[in-house]
C-alpha positions in Angstrom: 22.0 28.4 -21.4 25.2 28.8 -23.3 24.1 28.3 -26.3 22.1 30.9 -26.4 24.8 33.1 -25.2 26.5 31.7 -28.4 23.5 33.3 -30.1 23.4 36.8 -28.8 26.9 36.8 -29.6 27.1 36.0 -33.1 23.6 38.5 -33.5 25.6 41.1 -31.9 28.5 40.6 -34.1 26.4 40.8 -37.4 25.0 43.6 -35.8 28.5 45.1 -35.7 29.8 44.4 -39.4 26.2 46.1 -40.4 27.1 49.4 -38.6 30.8 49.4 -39.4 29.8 49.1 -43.4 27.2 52.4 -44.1 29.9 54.1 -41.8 33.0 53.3 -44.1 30.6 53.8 -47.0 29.9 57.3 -46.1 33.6 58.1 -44.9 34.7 56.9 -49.0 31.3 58.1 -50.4 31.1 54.9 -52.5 28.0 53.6 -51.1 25.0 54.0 -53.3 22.1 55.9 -51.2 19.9 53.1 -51.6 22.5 50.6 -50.3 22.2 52.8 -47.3 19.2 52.8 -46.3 18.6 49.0 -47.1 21.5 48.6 -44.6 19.8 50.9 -42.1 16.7 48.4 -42.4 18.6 45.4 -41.5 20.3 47.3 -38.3 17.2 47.5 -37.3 16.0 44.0 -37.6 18.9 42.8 -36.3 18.8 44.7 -33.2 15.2 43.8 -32.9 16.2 40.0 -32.3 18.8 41.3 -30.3 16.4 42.7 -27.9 14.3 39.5 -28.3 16.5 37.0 -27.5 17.9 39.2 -24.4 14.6 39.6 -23.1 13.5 35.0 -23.6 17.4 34.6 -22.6 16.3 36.8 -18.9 13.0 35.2 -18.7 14.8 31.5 -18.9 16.8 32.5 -16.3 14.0 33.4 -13.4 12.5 30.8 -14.6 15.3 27.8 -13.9 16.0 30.4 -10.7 12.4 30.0 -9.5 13.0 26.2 -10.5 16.3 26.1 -8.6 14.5 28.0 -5.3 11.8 25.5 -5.6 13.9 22.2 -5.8 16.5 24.2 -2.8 13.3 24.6 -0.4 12.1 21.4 -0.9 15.2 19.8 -0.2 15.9 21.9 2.5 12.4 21.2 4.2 13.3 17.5 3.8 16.8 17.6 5.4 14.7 19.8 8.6 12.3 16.4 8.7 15.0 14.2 8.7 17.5 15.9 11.5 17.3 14.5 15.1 17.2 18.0 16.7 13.1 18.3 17.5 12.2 21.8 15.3 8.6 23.5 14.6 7.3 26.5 12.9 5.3 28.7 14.5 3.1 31.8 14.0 3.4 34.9 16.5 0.5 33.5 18.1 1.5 30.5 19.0 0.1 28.4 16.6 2.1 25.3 15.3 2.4 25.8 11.6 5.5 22.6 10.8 7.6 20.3 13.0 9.7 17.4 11.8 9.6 14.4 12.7 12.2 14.4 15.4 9.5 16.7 17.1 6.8 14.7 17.1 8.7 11.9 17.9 10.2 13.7 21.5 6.8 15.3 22.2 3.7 14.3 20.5 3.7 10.7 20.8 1.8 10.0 17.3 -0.5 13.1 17.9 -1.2 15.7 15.5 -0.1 19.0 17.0 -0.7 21.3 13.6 -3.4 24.0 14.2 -2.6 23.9 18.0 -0.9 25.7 20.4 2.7 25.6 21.3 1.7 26.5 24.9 -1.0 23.7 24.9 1.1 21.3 23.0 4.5 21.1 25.6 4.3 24.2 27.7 6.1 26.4 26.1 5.4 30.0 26.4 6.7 31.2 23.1 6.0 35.1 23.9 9.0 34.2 26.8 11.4 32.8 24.3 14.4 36.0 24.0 16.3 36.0 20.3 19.2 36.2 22.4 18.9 34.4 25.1 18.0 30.5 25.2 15.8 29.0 27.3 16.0 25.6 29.5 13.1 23.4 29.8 12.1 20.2 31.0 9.7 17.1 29.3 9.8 13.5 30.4 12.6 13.8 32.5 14.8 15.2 29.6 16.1 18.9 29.2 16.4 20.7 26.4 18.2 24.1 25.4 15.6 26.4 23.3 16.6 28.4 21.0 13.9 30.7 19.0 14.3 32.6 15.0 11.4 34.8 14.1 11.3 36.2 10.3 8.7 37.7 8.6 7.2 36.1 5.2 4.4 37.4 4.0 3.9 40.2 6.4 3.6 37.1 8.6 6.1 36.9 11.4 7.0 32.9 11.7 9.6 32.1 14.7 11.3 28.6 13.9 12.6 26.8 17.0 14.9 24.5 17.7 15.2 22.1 21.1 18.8 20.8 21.8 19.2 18.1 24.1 21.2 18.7 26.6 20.5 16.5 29.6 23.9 14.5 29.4 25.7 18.1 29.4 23.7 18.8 32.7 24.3 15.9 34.8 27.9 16.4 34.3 27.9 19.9 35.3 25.9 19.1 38.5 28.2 16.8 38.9 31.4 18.8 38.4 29.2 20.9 40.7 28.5 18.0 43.5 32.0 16.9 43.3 34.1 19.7 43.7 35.9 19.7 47.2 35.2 21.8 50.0 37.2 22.6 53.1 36.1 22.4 56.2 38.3 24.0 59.9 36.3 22.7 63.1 37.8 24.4 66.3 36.8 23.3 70.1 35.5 26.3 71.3 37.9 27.7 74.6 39.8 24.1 74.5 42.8 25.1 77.1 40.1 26.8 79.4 38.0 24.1 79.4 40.9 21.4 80.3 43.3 24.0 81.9 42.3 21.6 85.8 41.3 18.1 83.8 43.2 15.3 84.6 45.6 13.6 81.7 43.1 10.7 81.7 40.1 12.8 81.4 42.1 15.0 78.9 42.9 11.6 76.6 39.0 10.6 77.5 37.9 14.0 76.0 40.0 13.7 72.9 39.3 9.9 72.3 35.1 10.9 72.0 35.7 14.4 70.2 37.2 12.0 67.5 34.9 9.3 67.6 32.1 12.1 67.3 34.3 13.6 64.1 34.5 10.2 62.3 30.9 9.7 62.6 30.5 13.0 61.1 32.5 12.1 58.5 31.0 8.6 57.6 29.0 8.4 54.4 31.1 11.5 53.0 34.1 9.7 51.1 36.1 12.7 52.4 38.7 13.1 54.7 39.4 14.3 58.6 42.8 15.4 59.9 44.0 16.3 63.6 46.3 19.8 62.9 45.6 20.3 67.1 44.4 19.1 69.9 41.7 21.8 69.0 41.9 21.8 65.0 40.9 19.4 62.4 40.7 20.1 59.0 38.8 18.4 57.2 38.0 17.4 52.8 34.6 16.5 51.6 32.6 16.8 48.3 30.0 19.8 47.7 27.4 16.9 47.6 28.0 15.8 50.9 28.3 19.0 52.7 25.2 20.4 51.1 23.4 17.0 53.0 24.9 18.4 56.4 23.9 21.4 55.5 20.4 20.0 55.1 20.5 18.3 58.6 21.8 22.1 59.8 25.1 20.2 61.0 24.3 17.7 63.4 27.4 17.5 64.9 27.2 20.2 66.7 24.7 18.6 68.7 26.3 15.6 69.0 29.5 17.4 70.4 27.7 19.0 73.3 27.1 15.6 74.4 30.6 15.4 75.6 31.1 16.5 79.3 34.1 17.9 80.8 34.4 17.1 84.6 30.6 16.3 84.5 29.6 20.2 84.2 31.1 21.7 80.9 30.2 20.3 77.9 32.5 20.5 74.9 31.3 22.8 71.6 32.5 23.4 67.9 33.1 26.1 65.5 32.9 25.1 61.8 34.4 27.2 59.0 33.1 26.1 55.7 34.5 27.2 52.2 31.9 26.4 49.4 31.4 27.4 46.0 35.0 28.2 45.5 36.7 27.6 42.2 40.0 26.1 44.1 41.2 24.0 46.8 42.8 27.4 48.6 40.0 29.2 47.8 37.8 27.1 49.6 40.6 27.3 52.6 40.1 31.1 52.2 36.7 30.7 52.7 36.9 28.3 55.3 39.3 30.2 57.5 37.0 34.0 57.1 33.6 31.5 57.8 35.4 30.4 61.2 36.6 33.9 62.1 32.9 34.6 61.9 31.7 31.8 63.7 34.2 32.5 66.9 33.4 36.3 66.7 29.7 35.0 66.9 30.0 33.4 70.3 30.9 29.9 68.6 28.9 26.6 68.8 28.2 27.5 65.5 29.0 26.8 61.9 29.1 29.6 59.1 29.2 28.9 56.0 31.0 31.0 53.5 29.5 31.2 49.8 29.7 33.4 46.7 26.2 35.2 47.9 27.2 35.5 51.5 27.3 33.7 55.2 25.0 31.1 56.4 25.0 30.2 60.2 23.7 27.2 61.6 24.0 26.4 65.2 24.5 28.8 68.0 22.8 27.6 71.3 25.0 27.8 73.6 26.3 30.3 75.6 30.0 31.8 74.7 32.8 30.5 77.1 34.3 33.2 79.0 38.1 33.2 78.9 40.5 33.3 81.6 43.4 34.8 80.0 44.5 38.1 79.8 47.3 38.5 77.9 45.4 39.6 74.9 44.0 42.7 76.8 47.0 43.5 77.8 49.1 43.7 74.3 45.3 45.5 72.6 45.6 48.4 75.5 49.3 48.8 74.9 48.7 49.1 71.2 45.7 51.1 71.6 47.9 53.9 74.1 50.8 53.8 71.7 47.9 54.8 68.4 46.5 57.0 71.1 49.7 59.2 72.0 50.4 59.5 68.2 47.1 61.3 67.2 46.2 64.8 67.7 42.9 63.9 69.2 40.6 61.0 69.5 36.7 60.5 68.5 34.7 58.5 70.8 31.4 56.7 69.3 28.4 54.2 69.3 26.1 53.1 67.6 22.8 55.2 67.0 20.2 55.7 69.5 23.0 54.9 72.2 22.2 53.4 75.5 23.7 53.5 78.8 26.5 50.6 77.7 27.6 52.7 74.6 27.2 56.2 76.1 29.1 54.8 79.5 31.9 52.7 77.9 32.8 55.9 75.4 33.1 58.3 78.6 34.9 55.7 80.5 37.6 55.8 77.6 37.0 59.7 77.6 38.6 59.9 80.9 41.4 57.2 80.2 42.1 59.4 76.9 42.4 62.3 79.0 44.5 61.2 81.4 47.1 60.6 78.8 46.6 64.8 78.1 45.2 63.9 74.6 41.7 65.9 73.3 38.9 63.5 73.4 35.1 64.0 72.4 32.4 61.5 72.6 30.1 61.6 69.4 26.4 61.7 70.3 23.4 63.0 68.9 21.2 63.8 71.6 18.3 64.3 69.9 18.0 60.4 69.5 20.2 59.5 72.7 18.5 56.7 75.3 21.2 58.0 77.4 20.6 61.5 78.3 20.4 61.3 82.1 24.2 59.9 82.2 25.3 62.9 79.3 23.9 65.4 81.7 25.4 64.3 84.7 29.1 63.6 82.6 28.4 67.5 81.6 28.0 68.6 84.7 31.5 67.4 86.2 34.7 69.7 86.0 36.3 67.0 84.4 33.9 65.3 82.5 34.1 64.6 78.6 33.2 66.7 75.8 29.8 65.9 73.9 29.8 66.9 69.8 27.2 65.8 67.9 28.3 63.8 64.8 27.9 67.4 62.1 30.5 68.9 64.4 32.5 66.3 65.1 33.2 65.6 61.3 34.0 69.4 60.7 36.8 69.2 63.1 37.9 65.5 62.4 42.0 65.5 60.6 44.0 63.3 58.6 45.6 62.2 62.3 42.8 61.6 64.2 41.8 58.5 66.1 38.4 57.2 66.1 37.1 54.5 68.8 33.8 52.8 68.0 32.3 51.1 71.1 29.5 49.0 71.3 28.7 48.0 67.5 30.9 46.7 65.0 27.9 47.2 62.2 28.9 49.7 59.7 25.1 50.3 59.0 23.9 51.8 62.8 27.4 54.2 63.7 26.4 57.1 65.2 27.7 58.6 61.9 28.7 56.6 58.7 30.5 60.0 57.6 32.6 60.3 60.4 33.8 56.6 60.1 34.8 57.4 56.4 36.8 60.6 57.0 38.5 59.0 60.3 42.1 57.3 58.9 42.4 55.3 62.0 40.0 53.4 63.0 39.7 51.4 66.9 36.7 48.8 67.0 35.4 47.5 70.6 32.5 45.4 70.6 30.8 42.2 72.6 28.0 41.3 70.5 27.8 38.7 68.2 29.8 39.5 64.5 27.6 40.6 62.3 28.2 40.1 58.3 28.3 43.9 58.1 31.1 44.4 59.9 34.1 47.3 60.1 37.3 45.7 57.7 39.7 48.6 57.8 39.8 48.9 61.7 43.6 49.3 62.8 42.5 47.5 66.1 39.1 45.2 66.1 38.7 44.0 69.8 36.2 41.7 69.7 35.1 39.2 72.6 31.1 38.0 72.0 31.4 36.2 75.4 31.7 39.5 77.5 29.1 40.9 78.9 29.2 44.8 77.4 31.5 47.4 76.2 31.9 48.8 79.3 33.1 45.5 81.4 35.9 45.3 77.7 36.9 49.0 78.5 37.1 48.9 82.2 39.6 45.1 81.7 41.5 47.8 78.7 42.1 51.2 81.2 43.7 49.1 84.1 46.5 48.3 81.8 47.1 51.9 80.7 49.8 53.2 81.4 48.6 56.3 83.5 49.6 58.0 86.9 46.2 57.6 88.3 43.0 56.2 87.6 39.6 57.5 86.5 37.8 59.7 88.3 34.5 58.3 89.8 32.5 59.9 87.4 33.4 58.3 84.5 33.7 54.7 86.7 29.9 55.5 87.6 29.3 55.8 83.9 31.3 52.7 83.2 29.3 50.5 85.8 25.9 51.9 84.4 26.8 50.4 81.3 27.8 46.7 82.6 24.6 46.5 85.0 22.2 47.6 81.9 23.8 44.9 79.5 23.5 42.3 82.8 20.3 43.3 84.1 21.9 43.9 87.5 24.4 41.0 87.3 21.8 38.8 86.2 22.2 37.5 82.4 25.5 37.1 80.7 27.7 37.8 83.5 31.4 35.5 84.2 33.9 36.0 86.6 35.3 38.7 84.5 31.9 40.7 84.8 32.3 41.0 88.9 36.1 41.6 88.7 35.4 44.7 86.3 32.7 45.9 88.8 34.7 45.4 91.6 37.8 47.7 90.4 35.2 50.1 89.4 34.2 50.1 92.4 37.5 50.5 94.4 37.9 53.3 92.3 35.2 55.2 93.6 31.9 54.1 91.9 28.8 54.7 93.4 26.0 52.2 93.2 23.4 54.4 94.0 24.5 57.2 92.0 24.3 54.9 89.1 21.0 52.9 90.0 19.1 56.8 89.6 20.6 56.7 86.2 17.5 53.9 85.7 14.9 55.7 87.4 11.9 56.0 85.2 8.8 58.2 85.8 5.3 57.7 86.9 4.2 57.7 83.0 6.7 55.3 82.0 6.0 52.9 84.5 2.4 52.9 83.6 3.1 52.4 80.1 5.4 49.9 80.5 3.3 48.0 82.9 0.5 48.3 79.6 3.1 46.7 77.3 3.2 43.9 79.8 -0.2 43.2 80.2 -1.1 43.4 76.1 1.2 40.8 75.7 0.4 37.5 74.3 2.0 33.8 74.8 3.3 32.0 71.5 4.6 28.6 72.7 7.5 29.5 75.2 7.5 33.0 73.6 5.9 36.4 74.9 4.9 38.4 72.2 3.3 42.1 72.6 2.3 44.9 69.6 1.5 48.3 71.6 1.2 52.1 70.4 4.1 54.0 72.3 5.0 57.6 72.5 7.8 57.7 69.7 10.4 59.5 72.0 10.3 56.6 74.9 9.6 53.8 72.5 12.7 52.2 72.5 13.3 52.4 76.0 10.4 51.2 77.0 9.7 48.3 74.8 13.7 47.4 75.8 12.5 47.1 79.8 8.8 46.0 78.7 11.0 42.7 76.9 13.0 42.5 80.4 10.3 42.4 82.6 8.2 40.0 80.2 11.2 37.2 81.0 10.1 37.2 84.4 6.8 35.7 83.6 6.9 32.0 84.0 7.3 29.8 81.0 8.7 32.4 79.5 11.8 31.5 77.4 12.3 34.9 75.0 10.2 37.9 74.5 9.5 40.1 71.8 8.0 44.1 72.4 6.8 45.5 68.4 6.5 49.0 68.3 5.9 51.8 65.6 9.6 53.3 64.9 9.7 56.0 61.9 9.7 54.4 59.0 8.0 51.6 60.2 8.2 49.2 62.8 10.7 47.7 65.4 11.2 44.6 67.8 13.3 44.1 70.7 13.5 40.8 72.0 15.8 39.2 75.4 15.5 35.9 76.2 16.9 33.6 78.9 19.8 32.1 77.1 18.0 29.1 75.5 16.4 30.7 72.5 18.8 32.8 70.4 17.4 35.6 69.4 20.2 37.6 67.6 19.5 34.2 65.0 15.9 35.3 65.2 16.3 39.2 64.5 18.8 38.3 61.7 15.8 36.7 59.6 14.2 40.5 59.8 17.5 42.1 58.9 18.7 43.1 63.0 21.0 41.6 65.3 22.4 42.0 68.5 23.3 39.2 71.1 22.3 35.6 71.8 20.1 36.7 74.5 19.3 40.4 73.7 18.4 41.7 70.1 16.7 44.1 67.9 15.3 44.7 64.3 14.5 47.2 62.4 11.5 46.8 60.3 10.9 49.4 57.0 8.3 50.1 55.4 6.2 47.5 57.7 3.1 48.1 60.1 3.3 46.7 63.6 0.8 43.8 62.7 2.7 42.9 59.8 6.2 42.7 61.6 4.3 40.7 64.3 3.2 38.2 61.3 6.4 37.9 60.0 8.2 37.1 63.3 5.1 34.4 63.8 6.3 32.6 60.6 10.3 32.5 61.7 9.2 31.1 65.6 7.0 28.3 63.2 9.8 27.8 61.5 12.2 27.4 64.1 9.5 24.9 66.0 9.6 22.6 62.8 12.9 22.6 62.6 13.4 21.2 66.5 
């Protein structure tokens, strides 16, 4: 090829002499005409072979570049057969135009896959492959990362892909994954109250089979257990072991019920777990928020904190009521001393309030205005269960002020207090606006914590063992400091909310329960006046007795889908899931109603069955042995069929 450079050149320079000549010829005028011309001729010619030799010297060149390409692709198509990562070419449709022979030799298994499908050949849909995006697959217990090319040749689009091995990089990662430590905090639930009378004996007996019970636990993890307490252990194990627990839905809860204290009280843990964190005090983190949430569920439980959320196993028993005091007393000193500093206080439930969250908001209505501070209790009456106890409140000289939640959040400051009794769920206030624009923020609550629940409050008291708001208010307004007490009004309204969350003293009740009726009582509440608050009328009581007799037995479970009048629904199907509990055999009930936009369920139960657990599954809550859901979207039948599969699934899992 240089050589014929070299030619061009020297053309091109005789070329040049033959121009420069008739030029200086002409400039001198001693050129004879003729000589011109002859030398015009042989410009000519030689620029002729100029343009020949240019035009073979091009054609040369495709040609050894069209050689070049051809010797490239063939060589590059033999180095593609001879690499260990498994490639094919493909047509758009699927169709398996080349693979090497790493493929054939991963996949094919001396078959001929050319002219087939990529889908038939190893299961691969190749429409799902993204250019951006690989894709994992599985084949004889090896996994592969795929990674697709598509080009067009040919107006023919042709996607090369390419299968990377990867199952060594997998295993490790599952087992960083498996291995990576997790902290566990297990707490005996009410340990002082429990061996507050116990005998030093049965106190070192207790203590000797709580650990023996722990280091069974621990066998067979390769993790660690260490006494912080006589009622804390922390505890070390890999991810792979606690997600076996987890499996067996912690065992050791069981196992610790077992243990008796004075032959009547049996002994019961709360488990904090921290998994999926990226530390050691991360997982502690975890740990410690799972076990706040596990105690503020009633405990007997274990919650488990990941990065998607809680999950709770556990939580038969019934919460332990405790003895002490002292908390109640410092929570109503701080609450007086937040209450004298604001300009006026908010009182408010959760929506569609009942008697317990109507009563216990009064009740603090008339503590609040005893300290000569404006209070109002939030309601929407429209939506209230509770409107025989507003009317009553309205009609006393000294009874609260009602707002509904619009007028209420007109008149709400930068200094106001807000109370929220009853609920702790940000998702069913009374109003979600008023909650924002309040600064300070009071939480009471007894029912079991819910994931949802208030963060910012200033005060969150929160005891799952007590039987209703009203029996936490009435313990917090004897410590007040007031001149005088409640009028009986607002102790009427009190007591109507502790004997609907009890049933009349029946379910949930401790000695605490009869020692807050009794100083309502000494303070001038009326039994009678509050048992008319219940009365029902004649059309009530006949539909209620309906919802009673369409019910049907599942099991140990009483289960009835009725058509209700949407203004008494929830009231009735509340005292249709009462009065189902009396039937015998009867261990829970469940009452499924229509309830704009869809359908509800209240359920009760006798203690044994939880049913918050239950109504949790359908996106409700509530308390271990009363509960509620709220069903979107969903007809009656189809909420009954979904609360069918949970009790099935709860049976298998006995």
């Amino acid at each position: 090829m240089k050589r014929k450079y070299a030619a061009i050149g020297i053309t091109f320079a005789l070329w040049l002499i033959n121009v420069l000549l008739p030029l200086f010829g002409v400039v001198f005028k001693r050129v004879p005409q003729q000589v011109l011309t002859a030398q015009l001729l042989v410009i000519l010619l030689i620029s002729a072979v100029i343009c020949l030799q240019w035009f073979w010297l091009r054609k040369a060149e495709r040609q050894q570049l069209v050689s070049a390409k051809g010797d490239i692709e063939g060589t590059g198509m033999n180095a593609l057969q001879s690499m260990t990562i498994p490639m094919l070419f493909a047509a758009h449709t699927g169709e398996i135009l080349w693979y090497n022979t790493a493929f054939s030799a991963r996949f094919l298994q001396s078959r001929s896959a050319l002219g087939r499908t990529v889908q038939d050949v190893i299961h691969l849909n190749l429409a799902a492959l993204d250019q951006n995006r690989d894709l994992l697959m599985e084949h004889n217990g090896l996994s592969y990362r795929v990674h697709a090319t598509s080009n067009i040749q040919n107006q023919q689009e042709i996607v090369a892909v390419q299968f990377l091995e990867i199952t060594d990089i997998l295993r490790l990662q599952n087992e960083n994954t498996n291995s990576r430590p997790c902290v566990l905090l297990l707490v005996i639930d009410s340990y002082d109250d429990l061996l507050q009378y116990a005998k030093e004996s049965e106190k070192a007996q207790v203590s000797a089979e709580v650990e023996q019970v722990l280091e069974h636990f621990m066998q067979g993890t390769d993790g660690v257990i260490r006494k912080v307490e006589n009622d804390l252990f922390y505890a070390v194990m890999e991810s792979r072991h606690l997600h076996e627990i987890m499996r067996n839905r912690f065992h050791v809860l069981d196992e610790a019920r077992q243990i008796r204290v004075n032959d009547r009280m049996h002994i019961t843990f709360s488990i904090g777990v921290g998994d999926g964190a990226s530390s050691l005090a991360e997982s502690e983190k975890f740990a410690r928020q799972s076990l706040d949430m596990a105690l503020g569920r009633g405990g007997d439980q274990a919650a488990v904190k990941t990065e998607n959320g809680f999950c709770f196993f556990g939580g038969a028993s019934k919460g332990v009521e405790k003895k002490s005091k002292t908390k109640i007393r410092s929570i109503a000193l701080a609450m007086q001393e937040l209450i004298e500093n604001s300009d006026q206080v908010f009182l408010m439930g959760h929506r569609f309030g009942d008697l317990d969250s109507v009563g216990s908001a009064c009740g603090l209505a008339g503590a609040v205005r005893l300290m000569q501070k404006p209070s109002y209790v939030v309601v929407n009456r429209q939506s209230c269960l509770a409107t025989q106890l507003i009317d009553r409140m309205a009609q006393c000289s000294d009874g609260p002020h009602f707002l509904e939640p619009v007028d209420a959040l007109a008149q709400v400051t930068e200094n106001s207090l807000l109370i929220i009794v009853d609920t702790h769920n940000k998702d069913i206030l009374e109003s979600v606006d008023l909650y924002h624009a309040a600064r300070y923020v009071i939480v009471i609550d007894h029912h079991r914590k819910n994931v949802n629940f208030i963060e910012n409050a200033v005060i969150f008291h929160h005891e799952p063992y007590a039987s209703s708001a009203s029996e936490m208010v009435t313990e917090i307004i004897q410590y007040f400091r007031t001149d005088t007490e409640i009028s009986a009004a607002y102790a009427d309204a009190l007591l109507s909310g502790i004997m609907l969350d009890t049933k009349n003293f029946v379910m949930r009740t401790g000695v605490r329960t009869f020692e807050a009726a009794a100083y309502l009582r000494k303070i001038g509440a009326d039994t009678i006046q509050v048992k008319t608050l219940f009365s029902n009328t004649i059309s009530m009581y006949s539909m209620r007795a309906q919802i009673v007799s369409h019910a049907e037995l599942y099991r140990n479970n009483a289960i009835s889908v009725v058509k209700m009048p949407s203004q008494d629904a929830r009231v009735l199907a509340a005292q249709a899931a009462d009065e189902l509990l009396s039937i015998q055999g009867v261990e829970a009930s469940f009452v499924i109603y229509a309830a704009e936009p869809g359908a509800a369920i209240s359920a009760r139960s006798m203690g044994n069955v939880n049913v918050q657990v239950i109504m949790e599954q359908l996106g409700g809550g509530g308390h271990q042995t009363m509960a509620a859901a709220q069903l979107p979207r969903c007809t009656i039948q189809e909420a009954k069929e979904q609360l069918l599969l949970i009790l099935e699934a709860q049976e298998l899992e006995r």
